[in-house]
C-alpha positions in Angstrom: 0.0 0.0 0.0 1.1 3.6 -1.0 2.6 5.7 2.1 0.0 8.0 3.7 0.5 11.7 1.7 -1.3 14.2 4.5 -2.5 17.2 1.9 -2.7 20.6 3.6 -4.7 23.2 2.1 -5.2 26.4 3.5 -8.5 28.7 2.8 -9.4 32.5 3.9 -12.8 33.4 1.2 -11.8 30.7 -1.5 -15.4 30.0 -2.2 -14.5 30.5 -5.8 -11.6 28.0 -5.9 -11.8 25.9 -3.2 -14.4 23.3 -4.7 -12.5 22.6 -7.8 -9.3 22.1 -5.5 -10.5 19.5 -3.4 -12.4 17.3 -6.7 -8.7 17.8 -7.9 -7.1 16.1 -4.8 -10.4 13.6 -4.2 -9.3 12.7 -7.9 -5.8 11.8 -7.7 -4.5 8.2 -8.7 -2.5 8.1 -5.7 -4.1 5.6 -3.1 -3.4 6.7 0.3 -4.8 10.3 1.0 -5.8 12.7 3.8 -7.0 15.9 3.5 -7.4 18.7 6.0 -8.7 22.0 5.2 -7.4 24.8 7.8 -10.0 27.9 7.5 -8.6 31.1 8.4 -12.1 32.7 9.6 -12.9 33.1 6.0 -16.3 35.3 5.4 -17.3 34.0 2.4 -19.0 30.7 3.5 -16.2 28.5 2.4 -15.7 26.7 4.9 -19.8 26.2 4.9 -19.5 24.5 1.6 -16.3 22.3 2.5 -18.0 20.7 5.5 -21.5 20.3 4.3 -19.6 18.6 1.2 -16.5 17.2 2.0 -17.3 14.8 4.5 -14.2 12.7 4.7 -11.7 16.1 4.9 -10.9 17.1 8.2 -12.0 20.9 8.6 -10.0 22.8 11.1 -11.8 26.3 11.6 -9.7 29.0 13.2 -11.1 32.2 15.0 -8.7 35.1 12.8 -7.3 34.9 10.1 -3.7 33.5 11.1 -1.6 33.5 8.1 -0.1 31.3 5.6 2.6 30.2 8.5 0.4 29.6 11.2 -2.2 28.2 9.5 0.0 25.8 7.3 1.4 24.7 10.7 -1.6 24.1 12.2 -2.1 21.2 9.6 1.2 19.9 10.0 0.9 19.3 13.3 -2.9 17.6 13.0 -1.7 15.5 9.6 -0.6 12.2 10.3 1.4 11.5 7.1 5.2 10.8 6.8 5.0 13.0 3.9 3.3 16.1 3.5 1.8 17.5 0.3 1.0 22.0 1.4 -1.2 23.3 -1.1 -2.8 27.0 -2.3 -6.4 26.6 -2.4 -6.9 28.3 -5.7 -4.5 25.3 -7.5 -5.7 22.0 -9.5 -4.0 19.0 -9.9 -3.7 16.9 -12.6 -4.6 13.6 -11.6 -1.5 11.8 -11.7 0.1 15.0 -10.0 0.7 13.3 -6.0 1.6 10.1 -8.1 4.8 12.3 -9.8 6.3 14.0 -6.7 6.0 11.0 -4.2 8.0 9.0 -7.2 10.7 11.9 -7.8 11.2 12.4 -3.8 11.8 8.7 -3.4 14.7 8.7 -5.7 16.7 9.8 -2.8 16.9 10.1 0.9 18.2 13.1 1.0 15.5 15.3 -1.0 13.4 16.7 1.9 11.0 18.9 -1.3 9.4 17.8 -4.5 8.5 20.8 -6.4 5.8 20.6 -9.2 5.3 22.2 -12.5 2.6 25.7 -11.5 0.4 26.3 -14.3 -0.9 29.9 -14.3 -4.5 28.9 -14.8 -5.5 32.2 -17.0 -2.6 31.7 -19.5 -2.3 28.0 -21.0 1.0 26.3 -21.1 2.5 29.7 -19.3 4.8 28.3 -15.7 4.4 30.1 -13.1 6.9 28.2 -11.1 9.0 25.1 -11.8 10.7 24.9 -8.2 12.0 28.7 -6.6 15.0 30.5 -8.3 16.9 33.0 -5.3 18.8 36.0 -5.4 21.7 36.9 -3.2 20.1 39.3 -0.9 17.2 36.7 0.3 14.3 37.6 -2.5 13.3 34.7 -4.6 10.9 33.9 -7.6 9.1 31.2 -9.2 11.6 29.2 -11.6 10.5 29.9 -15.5 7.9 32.3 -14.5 6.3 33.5 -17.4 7.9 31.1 -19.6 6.8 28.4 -22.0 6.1 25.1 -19.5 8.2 22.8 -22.4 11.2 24.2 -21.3 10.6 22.6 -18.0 10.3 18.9 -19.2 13.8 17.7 -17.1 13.9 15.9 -13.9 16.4 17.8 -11.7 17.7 19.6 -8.6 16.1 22.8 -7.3 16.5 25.5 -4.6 13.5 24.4 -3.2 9.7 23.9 -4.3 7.2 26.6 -3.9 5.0 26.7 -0.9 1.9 26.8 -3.8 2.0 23.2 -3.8 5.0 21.3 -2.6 5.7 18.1 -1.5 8.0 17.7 1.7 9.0 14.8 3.8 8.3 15.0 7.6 11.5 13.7 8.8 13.1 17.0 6.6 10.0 19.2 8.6 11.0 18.3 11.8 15.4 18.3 11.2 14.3 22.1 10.2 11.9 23.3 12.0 12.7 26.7 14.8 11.7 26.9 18.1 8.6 24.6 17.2 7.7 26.3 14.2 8.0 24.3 10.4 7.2 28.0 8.5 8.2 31.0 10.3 5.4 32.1 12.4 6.9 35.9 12.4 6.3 36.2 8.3 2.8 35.8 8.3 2.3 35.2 4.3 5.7 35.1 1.7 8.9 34.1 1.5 8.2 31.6 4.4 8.6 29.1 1.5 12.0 30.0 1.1 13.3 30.5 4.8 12.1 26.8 4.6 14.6 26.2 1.8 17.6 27.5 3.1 16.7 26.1 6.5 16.7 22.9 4.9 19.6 23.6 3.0 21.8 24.8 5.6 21.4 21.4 7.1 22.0 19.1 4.1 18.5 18.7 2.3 18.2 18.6 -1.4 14.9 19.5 -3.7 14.0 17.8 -6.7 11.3 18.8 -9.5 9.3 16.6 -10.8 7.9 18.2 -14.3 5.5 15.8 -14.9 3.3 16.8 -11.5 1.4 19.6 -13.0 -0.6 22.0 -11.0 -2.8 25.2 -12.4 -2.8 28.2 -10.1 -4.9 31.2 -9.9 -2.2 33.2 -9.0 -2.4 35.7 -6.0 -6.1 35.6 -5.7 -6.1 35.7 -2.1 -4.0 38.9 -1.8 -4.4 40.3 -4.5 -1.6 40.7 -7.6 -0.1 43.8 -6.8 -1.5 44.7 -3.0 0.4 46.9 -0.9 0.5 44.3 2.1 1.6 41.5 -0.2 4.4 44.5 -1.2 5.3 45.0 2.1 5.4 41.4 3.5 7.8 40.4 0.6 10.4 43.3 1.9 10.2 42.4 4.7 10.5 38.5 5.2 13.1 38.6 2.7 15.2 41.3 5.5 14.2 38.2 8.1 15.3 35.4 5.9 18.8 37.4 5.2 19.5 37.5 9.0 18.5 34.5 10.1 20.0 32.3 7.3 23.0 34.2 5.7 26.9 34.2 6.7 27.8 38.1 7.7 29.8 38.6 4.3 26.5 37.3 2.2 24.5 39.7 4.1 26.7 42.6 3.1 27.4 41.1 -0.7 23.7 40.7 -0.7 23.0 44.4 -0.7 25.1 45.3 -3.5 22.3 43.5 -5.6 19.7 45.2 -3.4 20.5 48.6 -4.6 20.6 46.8 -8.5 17.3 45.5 -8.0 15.7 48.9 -6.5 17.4 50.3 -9.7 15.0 47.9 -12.5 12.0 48.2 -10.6 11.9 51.9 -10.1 12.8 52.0 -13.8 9.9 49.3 -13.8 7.6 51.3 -11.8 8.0 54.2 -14.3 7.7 52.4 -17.0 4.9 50.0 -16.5 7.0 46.6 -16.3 6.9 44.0 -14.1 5.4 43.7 -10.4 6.6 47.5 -9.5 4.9 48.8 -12.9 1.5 46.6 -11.9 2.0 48.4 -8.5 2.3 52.0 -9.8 -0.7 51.1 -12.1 -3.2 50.5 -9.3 -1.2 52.8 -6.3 -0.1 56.3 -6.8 3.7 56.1 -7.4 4.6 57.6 -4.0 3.2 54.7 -2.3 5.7 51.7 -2.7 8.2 54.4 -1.0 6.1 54.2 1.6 5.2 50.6 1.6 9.5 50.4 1.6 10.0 52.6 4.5 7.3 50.9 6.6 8.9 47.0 5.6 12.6 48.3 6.9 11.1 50.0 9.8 9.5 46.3 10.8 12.1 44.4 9.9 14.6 46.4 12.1 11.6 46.1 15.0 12.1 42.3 15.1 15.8 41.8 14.5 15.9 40.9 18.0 13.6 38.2 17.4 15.5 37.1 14.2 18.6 37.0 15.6 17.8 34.5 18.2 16.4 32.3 15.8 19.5 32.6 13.8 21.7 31.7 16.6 19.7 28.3 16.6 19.5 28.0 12.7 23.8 28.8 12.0 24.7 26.2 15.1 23.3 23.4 13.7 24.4 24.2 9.7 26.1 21.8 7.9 27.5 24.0 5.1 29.5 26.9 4.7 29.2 30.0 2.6 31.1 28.8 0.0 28.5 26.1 -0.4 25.7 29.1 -0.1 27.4 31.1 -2.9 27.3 28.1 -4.7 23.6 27.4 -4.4 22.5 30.5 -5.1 25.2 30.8 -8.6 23.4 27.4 -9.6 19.9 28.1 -8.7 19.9 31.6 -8.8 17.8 34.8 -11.1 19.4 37.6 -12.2 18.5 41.5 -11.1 16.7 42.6 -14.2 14.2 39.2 -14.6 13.7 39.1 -11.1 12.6 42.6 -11.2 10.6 42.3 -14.4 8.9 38.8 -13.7 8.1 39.2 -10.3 
């Protein structure tokens, strides 16, 4: 008999998506499944429809709206699977999708992630992520975004698989997981994906994508594609993730490609490209400054709290920063795409 997959999926007002989501996961070939459904006090009578429904998934109704790390833990801890499939509630899987990542994470011990091929749903045969690509001062993208899915047809190592629907074994969970926490508690929503990965990372754990597990996203439909909380969350988990995770020098290197990326997207922002010109197209332009201030005034408000999780996180690391400058020169995104596809 198959190994028990536990699948995770987290809803705040995903009455339009959530229905097609679950028939996706009820319908996979894979034998063995649980699913539990962690409702962040949605208001949309969501989680009304998944329990008058859905009478085999477990429903787990919180009283505010938590967060994609708290609530995401929250099933964690309640799945009993060795292996744990996280998943956006706006996604749907092919059928053989579960099937594809259980087989590529088998291949070896040591991958911790299987990352699958993210469809966006409202532009056929377009990726929006084939595993995460990361850039040197903690930011990171979806691999291939905006690019053809055949190009994505290898079997292979990447940085880590995107929290939209990933695959992860519970042994790698537990090796990584910070003062009881699998996702960082502190982000709330972004980036907590890739704190994950170099968490895992940092203590040996590979990721492996596995093109043939195709998922369709409706991309940001929660917080919207260009909000400025989704803006200001980004900043400043990626600040977090730098302090907890990188070597001193990195940190310092890292902001050299800050100031380059600041460069392409205010050119971006006045120019109408990528995720600063969506911004400036629905916010006056004086707003992302502010939405900046307000993410490095945070960010320094919990360096306190970050550092003592990085004084946990760089004692047990396995690697060095040679091996970190390696990772990110191998599964790394340049300035300008990263600014123009985010």
């Amino acid at each position: 008999m198959n190994e028990l997959v536990s699948v995770v999926i987290l809803n705040w007002n995903g009455r339009a998506y959530i229905k097609d989501c679950l028939d996706s996961v009820l319908g996979q070939d894979y034998g063995n499944v649980e699913i539990i459904v962690v409702d962040n006090a949605s208001e949309d009578e969501s989680s009304d429809l998944v329990r008058k429904i859905y009478r085999n998934v477990v429903l787990i109704q919180n009283q505010s709206n938590l967060g994609f790390s708290i609530g995401n833990n929250i099933g964690i801890q309640r799945a009993r699977g060795d292996f744990l499939l996280v998943l956006n509630n706006d996604t749907e899987l092919d059928r053989g999708c579960i099937t594809a990542m259980k087989r590529s994470l088998d291949r070896d011990a040591k991958y911790g992630s299987s990352a699958s091929k993210i469809y966006l749903k409202d532009s056929p045969g377009i990726v929006d992520a084939a595993g995460i690509a990361v850039f040197p001062d903690g930011l990171s993208i979806g691999r291939g975004r905006f690019e053809p899915g055949f190009l994505y047809e290898k079997e292979e190592d990447v940085f880590f698989s995107s929290g939209c629907c990933a695959l992860y074994r519970r042994e790698m969970l537990e090796d990584v997981k910070i003062f009881g926490e699998y996702y960082d508690e502190d982000f709330f929503a972004y980036a907590e994906d890739t704190d994950l990965g170099w968490r895992a990372r940092l203590r040996g754990w590979k990721c492996v994508y596995a093109p043939t597990a195709v998922v369709y996203h409706a991309r940001s439909a929660s917080a919207g594609k260009y909000s400025s909380l989704k803006a200001y969350l980004v900043e400043r988990n990626r600040m977090w993730l730098e302090v907890k995770n990188f070597p001193v020098p990195m940190i310092v290197y890292g902001h050299l490609f800050t100031f380059l990326r600041y460069t392409y997207q205010a050119y971006g922002a006045f120019m109408g490209k990528g995720a600063a010109g969506g911004f400036t197209r629905d916010h006056p332009k004086g707003e992302l400054v502010k939405v900046l201030l307000n993410a490095y005034y945070e960010a320094a408000r919990g360096f306190p709290k970050m550092m003592k999780k990085r004084k946990e996180i760089q004692q047990r690391k396995k690697i060095g920063p040679e091996e970190m400058l390696t990772i990110i020169k191998t599964f790394g995104i340049g300035a300008k795409d990263l600014a123009f596809k985010g």
